[in-house]
Every structure is written in C-alpha cells, then in structure tokens.
C-alpha positions as CSV (number, residue, x, y, z in Angstrom):
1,X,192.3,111.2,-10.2
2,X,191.5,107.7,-11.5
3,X,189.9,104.4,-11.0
4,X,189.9,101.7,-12.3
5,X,186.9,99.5,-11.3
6,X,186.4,95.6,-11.8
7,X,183.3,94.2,-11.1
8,X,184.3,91.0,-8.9
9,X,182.9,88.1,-7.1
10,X,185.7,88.3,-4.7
11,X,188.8,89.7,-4.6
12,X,191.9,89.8,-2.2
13,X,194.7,92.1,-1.7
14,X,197.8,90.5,0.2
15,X,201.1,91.8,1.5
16,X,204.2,89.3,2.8
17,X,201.8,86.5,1.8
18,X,199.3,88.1,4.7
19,X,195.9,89.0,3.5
20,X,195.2,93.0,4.5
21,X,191.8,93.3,2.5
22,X,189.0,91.1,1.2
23,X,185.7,91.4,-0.3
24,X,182.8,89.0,-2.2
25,X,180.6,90.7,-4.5
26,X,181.8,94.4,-5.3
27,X,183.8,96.0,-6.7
28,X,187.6,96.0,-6.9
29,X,188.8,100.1,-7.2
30,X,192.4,100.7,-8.5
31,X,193.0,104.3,-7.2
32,X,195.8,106.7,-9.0
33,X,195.9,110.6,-8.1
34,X,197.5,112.8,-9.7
35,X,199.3,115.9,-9.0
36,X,196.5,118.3,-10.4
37,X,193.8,116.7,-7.8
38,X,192.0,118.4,-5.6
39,X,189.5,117.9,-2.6
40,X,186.4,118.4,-5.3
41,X,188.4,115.7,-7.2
42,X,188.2,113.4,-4.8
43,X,184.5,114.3,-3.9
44,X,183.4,113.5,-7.6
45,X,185.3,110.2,-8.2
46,X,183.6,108.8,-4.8
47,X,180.5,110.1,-6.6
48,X,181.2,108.5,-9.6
49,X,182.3,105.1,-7.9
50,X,179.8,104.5,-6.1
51,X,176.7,105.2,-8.0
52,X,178.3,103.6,-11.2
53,X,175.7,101.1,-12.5
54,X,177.6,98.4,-13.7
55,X,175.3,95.5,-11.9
56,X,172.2,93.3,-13.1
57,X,169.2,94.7,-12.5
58,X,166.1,91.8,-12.1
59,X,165.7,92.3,-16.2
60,X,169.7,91.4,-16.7
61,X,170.9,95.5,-17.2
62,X,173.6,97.2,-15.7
63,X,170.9,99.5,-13.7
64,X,172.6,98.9,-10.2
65,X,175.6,100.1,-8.5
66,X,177.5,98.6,-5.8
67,X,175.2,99.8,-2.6
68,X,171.8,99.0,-4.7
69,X,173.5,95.5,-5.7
70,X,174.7,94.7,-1.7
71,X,178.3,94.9,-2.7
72,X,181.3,96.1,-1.1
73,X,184.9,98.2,-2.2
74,X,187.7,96.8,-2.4
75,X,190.3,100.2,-3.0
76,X,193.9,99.9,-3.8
77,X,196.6,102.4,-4.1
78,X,197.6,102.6,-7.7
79,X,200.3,105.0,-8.5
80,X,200.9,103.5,-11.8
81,X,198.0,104.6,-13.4
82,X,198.9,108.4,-13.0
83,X,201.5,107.4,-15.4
84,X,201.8,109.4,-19.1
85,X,202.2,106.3,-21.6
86,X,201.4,108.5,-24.2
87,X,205.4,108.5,-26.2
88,X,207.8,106.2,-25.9
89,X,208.3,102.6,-24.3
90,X,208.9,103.4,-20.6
91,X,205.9,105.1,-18.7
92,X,206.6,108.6,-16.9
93,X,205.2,108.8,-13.4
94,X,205.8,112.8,-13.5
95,X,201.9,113.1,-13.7
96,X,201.8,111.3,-10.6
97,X,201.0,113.1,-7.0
98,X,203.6,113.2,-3.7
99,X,203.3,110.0,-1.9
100,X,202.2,112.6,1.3
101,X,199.6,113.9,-0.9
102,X,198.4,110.7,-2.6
103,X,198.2,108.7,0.9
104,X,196.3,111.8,1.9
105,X,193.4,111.5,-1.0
106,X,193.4,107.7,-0.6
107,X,192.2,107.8,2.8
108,X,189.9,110.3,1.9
109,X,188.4,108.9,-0.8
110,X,188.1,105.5,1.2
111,X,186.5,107.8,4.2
112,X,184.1,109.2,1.8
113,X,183.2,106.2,0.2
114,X,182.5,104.3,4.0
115,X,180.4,107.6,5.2
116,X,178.0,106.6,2.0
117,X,177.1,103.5,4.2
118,X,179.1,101.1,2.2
119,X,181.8,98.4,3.3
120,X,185.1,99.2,2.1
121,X,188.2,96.6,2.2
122,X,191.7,98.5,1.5
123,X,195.3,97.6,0.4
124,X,198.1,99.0,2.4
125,X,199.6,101.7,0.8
126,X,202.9,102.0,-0.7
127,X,203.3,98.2,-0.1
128,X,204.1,95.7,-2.7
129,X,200.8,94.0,-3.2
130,X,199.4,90.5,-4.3
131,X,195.7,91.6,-6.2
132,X,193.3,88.6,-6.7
133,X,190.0,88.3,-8.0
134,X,187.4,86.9,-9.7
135,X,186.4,89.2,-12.2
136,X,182.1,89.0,-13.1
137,X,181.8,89.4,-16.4
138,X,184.2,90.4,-17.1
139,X,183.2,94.3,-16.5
140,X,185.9,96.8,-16.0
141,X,185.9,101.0,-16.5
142,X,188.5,103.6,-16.1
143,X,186.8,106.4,-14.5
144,X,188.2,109.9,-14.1
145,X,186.9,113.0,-12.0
C-alpha cells in the first residue's frame, strides 16, 4: 500500500465539474493498494499518515503532523501508483489490487483514519477526478506500509 501525501493549504477533488471533497490546511493523501496488502497494511499506513510530521512546529520544524497542526485528510483513490514503472515506457498495473479489494482497503483506511479523531474529505472512487490544491511548501512524500 501507498500514499502519496502533499502538504496543502486547500485542496479539492471534483467529479462532472461537482465538488465531492474539500479541505484547508491538511493534507492531500493519494491512496494505491496493491495486491499483496493486507488488513496490518492498511493499519500501518493510517499510522504512518497520520502521525507523519511534516508541519511547522513554533521554531519553523517539521515536528507536527496533521492532528497536532489542526489539519484535515483529503484521501483519493490512486490506482496508478500500484503501477510497476520499473522497464519499459508504458506502466503495468499487474501490481495493482481488485477494484472489490482496493475499494475495500480505501474505506478502511479512511475509517481508520476518522476513528483517530481527524476530519477526512474523500474522492469517489473509481471516478474520473479533477484534483486541486495549493501545495505548502511545496512538501510531498511517498510513503509505504
């Protein structure tokens, strides 16, 4: 499982030109699973997420994460980034879990991530989505579990 996570001063997900999630300060969390995932998978990337520190403490370090800095999630489906780039020109989504089971460990992970007290915004899945933001810093990490 992956995520990609953009620290943002807003961002927007929209479908048919109709917004479906929307946050301010946060962070935006591209979500991939892949086939191999498992419940404990999903477990440690919500960890990982949401205790990141990637925002300013009072001295200007990256001390706090999300909760501590009064930020929300923005999650988005992400299948793409289950994709093996490593040869050739055209990505191979083989890596890539089941839509049944991906859906499944997206609305787990965005369950988990709510039960830690924190707001969470969400795409719609499978949908053909319109991602903006304002990117802080700019401050983005892959993270894996």
């Amino acid at each position: 499982m992956k995520a990609l996570i953009q620290r943002v001063r807003q961002a927007q997900v929209s479908v048919a030109d109709n917004s479906v999630g929307k946050i301010g300060k946060g962070l935006l969390v591209l979500l991939g699973v892949e086939q191999q995932d498992t419940t404990e998978s999903v477990a440690k990337l919500v960890h990982k997420v949401c205790h990141y520190r990637v925002f300013a403490d009072d001295n200007g370090k990256m001390n706090l994460n999300v909760q501590q800095a009064g930020g929300s999630l923005l999650v988005v489906s992400q299948f793409t980034l289950a994709a093996d780039t490593q040869s050739g020109l055209r990505p191979s989504f083989t890596p890539a879990a089941t839509p049944d089971k991906a859906l499944q460990f997206y609305q787990a992970f965005v369950e988990q991530c709510a039960a830690l007290g924190l707001t969470v915004a969400t795409g719609q899945f499978a949908a053909d989505m319109q991602v903006s933001l304002i990117n802080d810093g700019p401050v983005t990490f892959l993270l894996h579990s």
